[in-house]
N, CA, C and O of each residue as an XYZ file, in Angstrom:
688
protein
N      84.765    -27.698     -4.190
C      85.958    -27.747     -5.012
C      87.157    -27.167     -4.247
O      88.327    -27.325     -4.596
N      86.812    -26.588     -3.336
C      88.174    -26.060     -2.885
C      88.274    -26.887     -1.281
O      89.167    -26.528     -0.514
N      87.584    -27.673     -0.982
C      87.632    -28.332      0.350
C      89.308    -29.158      0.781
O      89.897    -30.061      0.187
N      89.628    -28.511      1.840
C      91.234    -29.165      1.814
C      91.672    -30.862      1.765
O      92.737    -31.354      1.394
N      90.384    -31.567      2.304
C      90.130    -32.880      2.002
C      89.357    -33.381      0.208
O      88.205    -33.361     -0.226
N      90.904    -33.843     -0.485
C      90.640    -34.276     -1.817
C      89.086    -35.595     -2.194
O      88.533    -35.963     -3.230
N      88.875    -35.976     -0.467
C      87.620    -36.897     -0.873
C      86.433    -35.955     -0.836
O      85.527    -36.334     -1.578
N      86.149    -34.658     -0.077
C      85.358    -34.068     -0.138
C      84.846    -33.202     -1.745
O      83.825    -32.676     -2.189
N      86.177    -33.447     -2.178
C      86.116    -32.677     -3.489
C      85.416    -33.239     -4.747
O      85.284    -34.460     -4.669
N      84.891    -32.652     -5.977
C      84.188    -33.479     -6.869
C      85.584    -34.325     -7.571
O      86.739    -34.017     -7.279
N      85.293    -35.221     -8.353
C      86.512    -36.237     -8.663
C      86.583    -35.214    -10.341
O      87.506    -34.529    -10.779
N      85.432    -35.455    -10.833
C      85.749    -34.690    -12.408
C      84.571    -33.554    -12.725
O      83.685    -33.280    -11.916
N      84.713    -32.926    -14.064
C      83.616    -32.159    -14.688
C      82.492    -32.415    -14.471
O      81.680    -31.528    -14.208
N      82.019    -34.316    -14.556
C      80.588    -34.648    -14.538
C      79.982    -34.020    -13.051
O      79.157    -33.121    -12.887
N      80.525    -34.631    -12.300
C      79.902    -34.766    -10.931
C      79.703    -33.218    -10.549
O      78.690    -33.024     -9.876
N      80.667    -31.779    -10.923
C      80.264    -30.489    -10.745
C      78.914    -30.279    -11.310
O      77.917    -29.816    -10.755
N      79.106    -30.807    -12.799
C      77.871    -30.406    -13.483
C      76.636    -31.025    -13.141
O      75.525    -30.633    -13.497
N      76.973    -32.334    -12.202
C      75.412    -32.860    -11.568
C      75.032    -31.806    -10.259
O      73.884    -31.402    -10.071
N      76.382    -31.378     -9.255
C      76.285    -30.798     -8.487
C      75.417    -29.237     -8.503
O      74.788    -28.842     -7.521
N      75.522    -28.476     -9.781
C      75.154    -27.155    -10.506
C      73.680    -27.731    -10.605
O      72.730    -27.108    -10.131
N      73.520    -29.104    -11.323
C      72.158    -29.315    -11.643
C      71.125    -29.345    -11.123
O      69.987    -28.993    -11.432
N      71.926    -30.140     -9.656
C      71.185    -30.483     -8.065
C      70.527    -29.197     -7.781
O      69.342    -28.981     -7.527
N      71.840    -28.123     -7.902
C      71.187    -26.982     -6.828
C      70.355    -26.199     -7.424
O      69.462    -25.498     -6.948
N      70.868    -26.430     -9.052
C      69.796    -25.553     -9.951
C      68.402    -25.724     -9.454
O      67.722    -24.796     -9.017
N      68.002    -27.007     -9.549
C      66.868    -27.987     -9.379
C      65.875    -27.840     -7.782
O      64.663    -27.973     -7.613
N      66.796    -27.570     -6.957
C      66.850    -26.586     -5.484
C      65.811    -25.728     -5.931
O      64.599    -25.872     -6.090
N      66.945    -24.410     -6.156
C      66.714    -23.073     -6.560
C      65.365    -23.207     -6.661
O      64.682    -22.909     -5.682
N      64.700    -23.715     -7.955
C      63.374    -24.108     -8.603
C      62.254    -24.608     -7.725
O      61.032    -24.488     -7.820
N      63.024    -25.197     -6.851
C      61.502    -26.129     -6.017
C      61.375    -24.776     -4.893
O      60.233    -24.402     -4.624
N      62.666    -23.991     -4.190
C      62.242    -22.792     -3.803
C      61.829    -22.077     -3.815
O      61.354    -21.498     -2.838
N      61.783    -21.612     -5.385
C      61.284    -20.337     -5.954
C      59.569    -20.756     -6.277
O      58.690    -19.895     -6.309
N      59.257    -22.546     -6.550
C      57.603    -23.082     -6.931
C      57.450    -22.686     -5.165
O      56.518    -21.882     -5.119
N      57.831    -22.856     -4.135
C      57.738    -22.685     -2.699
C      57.286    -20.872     -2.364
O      56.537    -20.355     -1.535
N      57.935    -20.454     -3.179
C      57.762    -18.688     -2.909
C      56.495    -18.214     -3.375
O      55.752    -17.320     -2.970
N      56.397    -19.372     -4.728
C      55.388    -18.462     -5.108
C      54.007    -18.716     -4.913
O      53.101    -17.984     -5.310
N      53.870    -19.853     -4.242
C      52.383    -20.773     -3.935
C      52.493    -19.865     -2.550
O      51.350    -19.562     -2.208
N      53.558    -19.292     -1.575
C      53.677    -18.560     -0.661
C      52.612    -17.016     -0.768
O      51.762    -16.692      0.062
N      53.004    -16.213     -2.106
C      52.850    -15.768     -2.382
C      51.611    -15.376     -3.186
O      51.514    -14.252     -3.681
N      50.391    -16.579     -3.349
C      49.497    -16.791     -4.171
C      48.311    -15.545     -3.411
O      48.520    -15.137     -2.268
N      47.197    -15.098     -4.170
C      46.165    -14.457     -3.892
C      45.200    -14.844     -4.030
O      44.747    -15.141     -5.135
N      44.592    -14.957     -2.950
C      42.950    -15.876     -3.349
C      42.106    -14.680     -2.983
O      41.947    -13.909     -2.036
N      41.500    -14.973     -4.575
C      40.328    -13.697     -4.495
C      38.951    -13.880     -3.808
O      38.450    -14.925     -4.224
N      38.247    -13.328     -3.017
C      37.129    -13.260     -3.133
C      36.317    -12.268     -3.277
O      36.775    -11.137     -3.115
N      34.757    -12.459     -3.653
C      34.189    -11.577     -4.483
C      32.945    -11.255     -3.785
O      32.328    -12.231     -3.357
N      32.485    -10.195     -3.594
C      31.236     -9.788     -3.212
C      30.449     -9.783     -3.863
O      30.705     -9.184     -4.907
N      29.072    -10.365     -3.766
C      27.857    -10.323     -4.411
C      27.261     -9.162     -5.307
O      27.177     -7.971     -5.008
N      26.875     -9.774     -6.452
C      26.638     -8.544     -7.279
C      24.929     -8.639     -7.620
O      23.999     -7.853     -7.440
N      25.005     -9.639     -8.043
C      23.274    -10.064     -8.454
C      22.136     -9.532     -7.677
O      21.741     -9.741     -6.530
N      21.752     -8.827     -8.585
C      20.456     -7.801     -8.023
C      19.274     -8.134     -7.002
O      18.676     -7.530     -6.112
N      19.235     -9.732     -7.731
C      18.111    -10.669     -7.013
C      18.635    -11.032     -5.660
O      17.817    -11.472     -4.853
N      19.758    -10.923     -5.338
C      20.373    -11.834     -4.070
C      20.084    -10.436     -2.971
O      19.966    -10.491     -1.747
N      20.019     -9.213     -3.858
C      20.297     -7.817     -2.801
C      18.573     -7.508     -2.265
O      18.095     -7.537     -1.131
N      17.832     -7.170     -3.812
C      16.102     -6.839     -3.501
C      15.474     -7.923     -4.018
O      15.748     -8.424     -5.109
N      14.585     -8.324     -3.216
C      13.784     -9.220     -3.527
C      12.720     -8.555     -4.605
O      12.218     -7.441     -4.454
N      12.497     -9.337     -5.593
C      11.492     -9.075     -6.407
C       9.998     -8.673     -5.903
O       9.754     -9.039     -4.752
N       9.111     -8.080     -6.483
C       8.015     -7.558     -5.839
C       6.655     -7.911     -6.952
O       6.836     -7.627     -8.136
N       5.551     -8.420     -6.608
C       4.452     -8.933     -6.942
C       4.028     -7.433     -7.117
O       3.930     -6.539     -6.276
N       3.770     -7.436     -8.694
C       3.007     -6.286     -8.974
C       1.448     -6.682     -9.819
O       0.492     -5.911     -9.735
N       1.390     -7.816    -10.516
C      -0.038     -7.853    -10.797
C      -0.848     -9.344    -10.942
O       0.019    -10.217    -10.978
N      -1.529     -9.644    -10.991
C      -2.161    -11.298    -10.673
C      -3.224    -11.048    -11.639
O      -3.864    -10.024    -11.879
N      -3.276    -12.608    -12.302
C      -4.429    -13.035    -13.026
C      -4.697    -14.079    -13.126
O      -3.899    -15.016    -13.133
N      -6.308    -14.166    -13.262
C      -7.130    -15.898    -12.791
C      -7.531    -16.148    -14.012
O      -8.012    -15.321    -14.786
N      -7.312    -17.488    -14.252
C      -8.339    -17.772    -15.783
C      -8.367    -19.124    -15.839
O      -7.266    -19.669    -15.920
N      -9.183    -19.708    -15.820
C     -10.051    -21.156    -15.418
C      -8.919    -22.285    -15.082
O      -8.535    -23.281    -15.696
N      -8.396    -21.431    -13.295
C      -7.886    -22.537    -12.745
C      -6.332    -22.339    -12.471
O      -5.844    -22.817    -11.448
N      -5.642    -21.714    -13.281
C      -4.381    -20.880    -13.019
C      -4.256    -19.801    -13.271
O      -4.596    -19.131    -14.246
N      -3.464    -19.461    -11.871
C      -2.905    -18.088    -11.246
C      -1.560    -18.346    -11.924
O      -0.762    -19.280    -12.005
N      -1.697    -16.830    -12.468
C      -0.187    -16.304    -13.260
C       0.034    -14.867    -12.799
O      -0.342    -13.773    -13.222
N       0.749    -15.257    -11.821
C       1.228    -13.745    -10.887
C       2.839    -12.824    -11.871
O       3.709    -13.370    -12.549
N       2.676    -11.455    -11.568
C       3.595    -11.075    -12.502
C       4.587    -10.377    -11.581
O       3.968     -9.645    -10.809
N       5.518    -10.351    -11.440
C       7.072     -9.917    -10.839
C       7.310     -8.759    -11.626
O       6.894     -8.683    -12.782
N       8.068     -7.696    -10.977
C       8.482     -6.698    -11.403
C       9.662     -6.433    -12.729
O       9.863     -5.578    -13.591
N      10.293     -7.783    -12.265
C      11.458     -7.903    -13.117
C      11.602     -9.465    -13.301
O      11.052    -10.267    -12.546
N      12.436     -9.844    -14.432
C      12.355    -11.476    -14.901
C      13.379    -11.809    -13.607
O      14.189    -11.029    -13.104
N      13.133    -13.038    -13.265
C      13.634    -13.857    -11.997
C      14.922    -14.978    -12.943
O      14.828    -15.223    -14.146
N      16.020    -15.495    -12.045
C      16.902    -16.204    -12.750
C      16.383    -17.424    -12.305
O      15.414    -17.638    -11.576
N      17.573    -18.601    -13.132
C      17.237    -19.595    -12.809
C      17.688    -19.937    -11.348
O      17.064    -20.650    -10.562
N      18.830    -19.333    -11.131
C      19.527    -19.313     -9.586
C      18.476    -18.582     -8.981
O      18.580    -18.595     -7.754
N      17.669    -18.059     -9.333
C      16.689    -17.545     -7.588
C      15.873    -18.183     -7.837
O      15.265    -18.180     -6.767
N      15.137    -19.001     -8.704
C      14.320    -20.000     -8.619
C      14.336    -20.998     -7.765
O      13.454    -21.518     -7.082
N      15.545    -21.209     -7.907
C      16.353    -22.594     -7.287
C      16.505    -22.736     -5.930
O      16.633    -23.778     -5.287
N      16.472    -21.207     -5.418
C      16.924    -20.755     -3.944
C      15.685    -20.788     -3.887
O      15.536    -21.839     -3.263
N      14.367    -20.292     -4.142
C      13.133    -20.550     -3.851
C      12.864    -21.314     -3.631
O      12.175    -21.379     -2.613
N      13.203    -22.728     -4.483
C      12.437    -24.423     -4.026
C      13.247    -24.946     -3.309
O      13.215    -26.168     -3.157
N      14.321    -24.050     -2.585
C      15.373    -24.686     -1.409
C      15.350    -24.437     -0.200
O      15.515    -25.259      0.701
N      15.079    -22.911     -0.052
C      14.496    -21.881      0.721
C      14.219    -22.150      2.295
O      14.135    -21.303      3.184
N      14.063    -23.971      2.428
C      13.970    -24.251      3.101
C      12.242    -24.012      4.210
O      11.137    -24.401      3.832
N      12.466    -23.450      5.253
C      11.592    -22.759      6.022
C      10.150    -22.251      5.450
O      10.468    -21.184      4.926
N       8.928    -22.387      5.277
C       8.270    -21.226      4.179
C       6.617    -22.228      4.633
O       6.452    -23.428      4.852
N       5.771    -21.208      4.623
C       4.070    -22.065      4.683
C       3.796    -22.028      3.728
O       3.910    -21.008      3.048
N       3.155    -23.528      3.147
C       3.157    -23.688      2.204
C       0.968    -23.632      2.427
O       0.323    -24.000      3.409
N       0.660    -23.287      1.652
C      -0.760    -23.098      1.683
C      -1.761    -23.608      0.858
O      -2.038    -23.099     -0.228
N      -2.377    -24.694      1.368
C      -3.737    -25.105      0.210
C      -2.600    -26.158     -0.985
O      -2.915    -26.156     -2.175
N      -1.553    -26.847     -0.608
C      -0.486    -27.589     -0.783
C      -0.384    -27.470     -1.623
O      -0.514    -28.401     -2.418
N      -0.019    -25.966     -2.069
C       1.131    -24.958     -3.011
C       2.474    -25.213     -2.285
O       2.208    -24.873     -1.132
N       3.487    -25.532     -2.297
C       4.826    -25.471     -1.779
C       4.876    -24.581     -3.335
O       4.029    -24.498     -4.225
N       6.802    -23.748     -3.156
C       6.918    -23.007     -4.020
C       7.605    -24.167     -5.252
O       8.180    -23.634     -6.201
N       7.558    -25.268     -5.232
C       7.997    -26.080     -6.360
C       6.581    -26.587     -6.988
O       6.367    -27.639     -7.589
N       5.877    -25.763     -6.742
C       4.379    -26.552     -7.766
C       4.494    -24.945     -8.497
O       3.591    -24.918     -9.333
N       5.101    -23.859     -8.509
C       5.328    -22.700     -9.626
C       5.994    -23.553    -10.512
O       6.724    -24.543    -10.455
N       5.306    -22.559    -11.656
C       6.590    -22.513    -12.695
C       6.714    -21.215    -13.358
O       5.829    -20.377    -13.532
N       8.070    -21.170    -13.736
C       8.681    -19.718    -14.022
C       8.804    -19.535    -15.496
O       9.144    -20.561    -16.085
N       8.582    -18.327    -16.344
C       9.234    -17.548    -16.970
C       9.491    -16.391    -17.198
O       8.483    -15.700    -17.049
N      10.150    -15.963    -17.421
C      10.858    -14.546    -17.125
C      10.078    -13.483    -15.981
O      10.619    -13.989    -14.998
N       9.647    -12.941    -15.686
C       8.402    -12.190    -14.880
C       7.657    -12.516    -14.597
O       7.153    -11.736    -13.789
N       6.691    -13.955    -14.855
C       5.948    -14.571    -14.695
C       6.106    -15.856    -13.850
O       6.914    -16.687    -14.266
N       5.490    -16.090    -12.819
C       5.116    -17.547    -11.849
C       3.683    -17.597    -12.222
O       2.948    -16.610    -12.248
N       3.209    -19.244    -12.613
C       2.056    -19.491    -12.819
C       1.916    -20.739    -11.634
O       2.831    -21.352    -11.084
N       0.577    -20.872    -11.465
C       0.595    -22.345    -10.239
C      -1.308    -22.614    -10.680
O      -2.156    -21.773    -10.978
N      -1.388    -23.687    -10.584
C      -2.861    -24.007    -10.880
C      -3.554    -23.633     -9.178
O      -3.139    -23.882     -8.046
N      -4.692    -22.983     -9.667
C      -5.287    -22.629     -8.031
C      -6.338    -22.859     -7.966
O      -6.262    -23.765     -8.796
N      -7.488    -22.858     -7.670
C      -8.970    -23.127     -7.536
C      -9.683    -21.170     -7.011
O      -9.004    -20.372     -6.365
N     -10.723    -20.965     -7.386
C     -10.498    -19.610     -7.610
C     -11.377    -19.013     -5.490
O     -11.647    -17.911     -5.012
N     -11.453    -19.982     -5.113
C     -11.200    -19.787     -3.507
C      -9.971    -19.932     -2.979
O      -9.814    -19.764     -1.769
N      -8.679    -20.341     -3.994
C      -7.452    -20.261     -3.083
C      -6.763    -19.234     -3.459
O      -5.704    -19.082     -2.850
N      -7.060    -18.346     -4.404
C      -6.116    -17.637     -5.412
C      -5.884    -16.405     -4.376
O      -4.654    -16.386     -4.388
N      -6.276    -15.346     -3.472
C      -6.093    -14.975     -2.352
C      -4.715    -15.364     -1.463
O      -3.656    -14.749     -1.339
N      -5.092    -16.418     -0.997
C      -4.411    -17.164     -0.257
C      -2.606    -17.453     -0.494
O      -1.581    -17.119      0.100
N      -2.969    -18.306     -1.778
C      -1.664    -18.243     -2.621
C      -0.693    -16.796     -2.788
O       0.425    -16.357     -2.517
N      -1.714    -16.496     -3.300
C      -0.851    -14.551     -3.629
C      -0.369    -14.301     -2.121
O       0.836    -14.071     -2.017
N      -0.920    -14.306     -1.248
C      -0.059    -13.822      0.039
C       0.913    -14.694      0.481
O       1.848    -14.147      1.065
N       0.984    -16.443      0.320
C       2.199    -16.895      0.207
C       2.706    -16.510     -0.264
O       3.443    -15.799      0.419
N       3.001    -16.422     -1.751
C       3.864    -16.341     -2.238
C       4.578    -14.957     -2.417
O       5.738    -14.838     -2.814
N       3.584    -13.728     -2.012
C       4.613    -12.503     -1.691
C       5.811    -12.897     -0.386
O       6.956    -12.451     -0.309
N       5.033    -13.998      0.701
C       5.976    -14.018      1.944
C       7.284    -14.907      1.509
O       8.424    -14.752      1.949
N       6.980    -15.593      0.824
C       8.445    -16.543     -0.194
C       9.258    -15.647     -0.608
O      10.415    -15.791     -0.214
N       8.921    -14.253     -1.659
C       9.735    -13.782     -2.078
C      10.721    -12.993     -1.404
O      11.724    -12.945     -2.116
N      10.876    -12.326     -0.293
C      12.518    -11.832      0.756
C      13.168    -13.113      0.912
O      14.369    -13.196      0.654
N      12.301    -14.457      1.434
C      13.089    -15.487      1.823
C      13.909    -15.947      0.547
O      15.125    -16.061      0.703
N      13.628    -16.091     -0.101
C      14.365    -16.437     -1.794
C      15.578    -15.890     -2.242
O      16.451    -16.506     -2.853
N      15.602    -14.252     -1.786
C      15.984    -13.372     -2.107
C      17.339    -13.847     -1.308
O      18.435    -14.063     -1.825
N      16.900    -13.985      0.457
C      17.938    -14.139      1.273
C      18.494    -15.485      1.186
O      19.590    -15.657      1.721
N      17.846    -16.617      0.519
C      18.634    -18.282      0.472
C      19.773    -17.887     -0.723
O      20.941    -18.276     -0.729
N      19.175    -17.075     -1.663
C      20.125    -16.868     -3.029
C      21.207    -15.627     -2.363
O      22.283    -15.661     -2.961
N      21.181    -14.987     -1.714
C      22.577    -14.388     -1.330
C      23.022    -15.307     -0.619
O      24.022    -15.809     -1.131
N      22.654    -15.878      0.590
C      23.676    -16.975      1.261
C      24.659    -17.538      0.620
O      25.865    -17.651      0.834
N      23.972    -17.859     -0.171
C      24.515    -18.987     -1.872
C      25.573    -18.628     -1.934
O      26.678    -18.993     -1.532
N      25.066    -17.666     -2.620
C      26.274    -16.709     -3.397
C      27.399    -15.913     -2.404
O      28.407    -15.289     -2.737
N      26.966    -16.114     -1.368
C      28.316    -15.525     -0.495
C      29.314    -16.950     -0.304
O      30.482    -17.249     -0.552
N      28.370    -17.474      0.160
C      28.899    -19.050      0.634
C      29.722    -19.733     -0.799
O      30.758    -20.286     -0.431
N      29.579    -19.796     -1.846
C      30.390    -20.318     -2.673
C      31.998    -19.640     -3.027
O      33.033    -20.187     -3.407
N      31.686    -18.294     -2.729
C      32.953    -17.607     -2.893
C      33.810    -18.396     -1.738
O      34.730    -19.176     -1.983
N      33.424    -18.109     -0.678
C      34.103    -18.696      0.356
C      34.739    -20.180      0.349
O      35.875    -20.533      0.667
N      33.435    -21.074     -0.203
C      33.732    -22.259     -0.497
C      34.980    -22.430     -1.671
O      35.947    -23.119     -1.348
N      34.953    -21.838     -2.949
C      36.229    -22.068     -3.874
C      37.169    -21.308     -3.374
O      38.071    -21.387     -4.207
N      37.703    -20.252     -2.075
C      38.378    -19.752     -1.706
C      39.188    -21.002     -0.588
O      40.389    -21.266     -0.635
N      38.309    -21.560      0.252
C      39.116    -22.754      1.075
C      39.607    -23.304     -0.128
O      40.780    -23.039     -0.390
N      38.810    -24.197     -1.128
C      39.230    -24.986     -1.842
C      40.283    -24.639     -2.250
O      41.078    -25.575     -2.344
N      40.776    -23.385     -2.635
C      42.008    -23.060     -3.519
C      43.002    -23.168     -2.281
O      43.979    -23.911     -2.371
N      42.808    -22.575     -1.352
C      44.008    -22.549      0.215
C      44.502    -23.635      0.130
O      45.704    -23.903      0.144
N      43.089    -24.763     -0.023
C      43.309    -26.249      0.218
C      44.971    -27.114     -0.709
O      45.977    -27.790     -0.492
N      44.205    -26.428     -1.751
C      45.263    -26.946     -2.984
C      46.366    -26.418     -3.087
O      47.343    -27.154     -3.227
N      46.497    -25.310     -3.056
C      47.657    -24.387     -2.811
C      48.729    -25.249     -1.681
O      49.894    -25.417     -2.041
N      48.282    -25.773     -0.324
C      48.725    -25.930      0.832
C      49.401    -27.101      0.519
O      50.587    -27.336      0.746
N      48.205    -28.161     -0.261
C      48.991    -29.500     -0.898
C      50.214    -29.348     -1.592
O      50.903    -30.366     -1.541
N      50.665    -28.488     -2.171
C      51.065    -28.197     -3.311
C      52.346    -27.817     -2.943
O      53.368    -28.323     -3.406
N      52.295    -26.712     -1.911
C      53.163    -25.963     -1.002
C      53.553    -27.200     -0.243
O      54.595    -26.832      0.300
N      53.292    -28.771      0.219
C      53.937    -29.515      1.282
C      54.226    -30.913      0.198
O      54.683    -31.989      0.585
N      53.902    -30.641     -0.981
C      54.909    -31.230     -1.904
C      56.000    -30.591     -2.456
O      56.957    -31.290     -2.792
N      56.029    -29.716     -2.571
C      57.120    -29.170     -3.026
C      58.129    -29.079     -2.107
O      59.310    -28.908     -2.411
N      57.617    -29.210     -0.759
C      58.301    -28.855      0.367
C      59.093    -30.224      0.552
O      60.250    -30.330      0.959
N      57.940    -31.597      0.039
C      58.972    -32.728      0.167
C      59.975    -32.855     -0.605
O      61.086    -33.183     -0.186
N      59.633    -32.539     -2.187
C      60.716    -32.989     -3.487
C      61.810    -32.151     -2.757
O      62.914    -32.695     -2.795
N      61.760    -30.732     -1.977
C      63.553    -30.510     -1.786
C      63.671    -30.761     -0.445
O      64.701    -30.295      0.041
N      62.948    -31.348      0.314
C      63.407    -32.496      0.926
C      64.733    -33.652      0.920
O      65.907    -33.848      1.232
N      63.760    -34.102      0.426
C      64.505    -35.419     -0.570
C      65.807    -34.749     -1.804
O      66.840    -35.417     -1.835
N      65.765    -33.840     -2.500
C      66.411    -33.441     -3.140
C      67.847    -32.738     -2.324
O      68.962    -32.631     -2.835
N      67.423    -32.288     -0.847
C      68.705    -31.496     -0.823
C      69.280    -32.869      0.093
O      70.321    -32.625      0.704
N      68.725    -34.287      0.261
C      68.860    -35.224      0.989
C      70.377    -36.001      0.172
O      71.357    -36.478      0.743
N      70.124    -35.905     -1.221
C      70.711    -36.780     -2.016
C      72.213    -36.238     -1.574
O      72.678    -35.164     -1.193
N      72.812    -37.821     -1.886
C      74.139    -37.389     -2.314
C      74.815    -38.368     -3.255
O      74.439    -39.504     -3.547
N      75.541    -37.918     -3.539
C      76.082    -38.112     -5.123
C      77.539    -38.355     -4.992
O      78.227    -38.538     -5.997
């Protein structure tokens, strides 16, 4: 408005008030720019008991044909899961740990009463490995929704970066 060249100048009221609107509109895509700048991505350290001590085989029983071994404490469904994933593990008398089944403190597996020995010492050697696939997990996912959020954040941050782009591009 005060430019000594009258073409540089706005002609009326409207065109200031688009001009105010423009930069308002600026301002805004700067300040969405500051604050995706500014974002905190949390991550979280493992809490779950099962991911820290592995559970411990405290008592076994045979009765025509299944072994129902008893755990110290009830097992989740997430360390179950890390058990039949576990990867690596001898599987014995072709018990793999997905022929268990779980409830709360209890793994049962059908055995023949010459394998029931056998089994029980697998399956104490399964339980650290279980222990350690289910913390991986659980470290690894924090990490994983932590990129993911960077990820989105970054998109987000190089759109905004285009709209005032293009926005401080215009002219009017």
């Amino acid at each position: 408005m005060l430019s000594q060249d009258p073409g540089n100048r706005p002609a009326n009221i409207g065109e200031i008030k688009g001009l105010i609107q423009r930069y308002q509109t600026e301002a805004v895509s700067v300040q969405r720019i500051s604050a995706i700048d500014g974002s905190v991505v949390k991550s979280t350290e493992v809490d779950e008991p099962l991911a820290l001590d592995p559970p411990r085989l405290i008592n076994a029983d045979w009765n025509r044909g299944a072994l129902i071994l008893t755990l110290d404490r009830p097992v989740t469904q997430e360390w179950v899961e890390a058990l039949f994933r576990m990867g690596s593990y001898s599987s014995v008398l072709g018990k793999p740990p997905m022929s268990f089944t779980f409830s709360g403190q209890h793994a049962t597996v059908s055995a023949g009463q010459h394998e029931v020995q056998a089994v029980i010492d697998s399956f104490k050697s399964w339980l650290p490995q279980a222990t350690r696939t289910l913390r991986q997990s659980l470290e690894d996912a924090p990490r994983r929704r932590e990129n993911e959020q960077r990820e989105r954040l970054r998109r987000e941050r190089a759109d905004e970066e285009a709209r005032l782009r293009v926005l401080r591009g215009i002219k009017i």
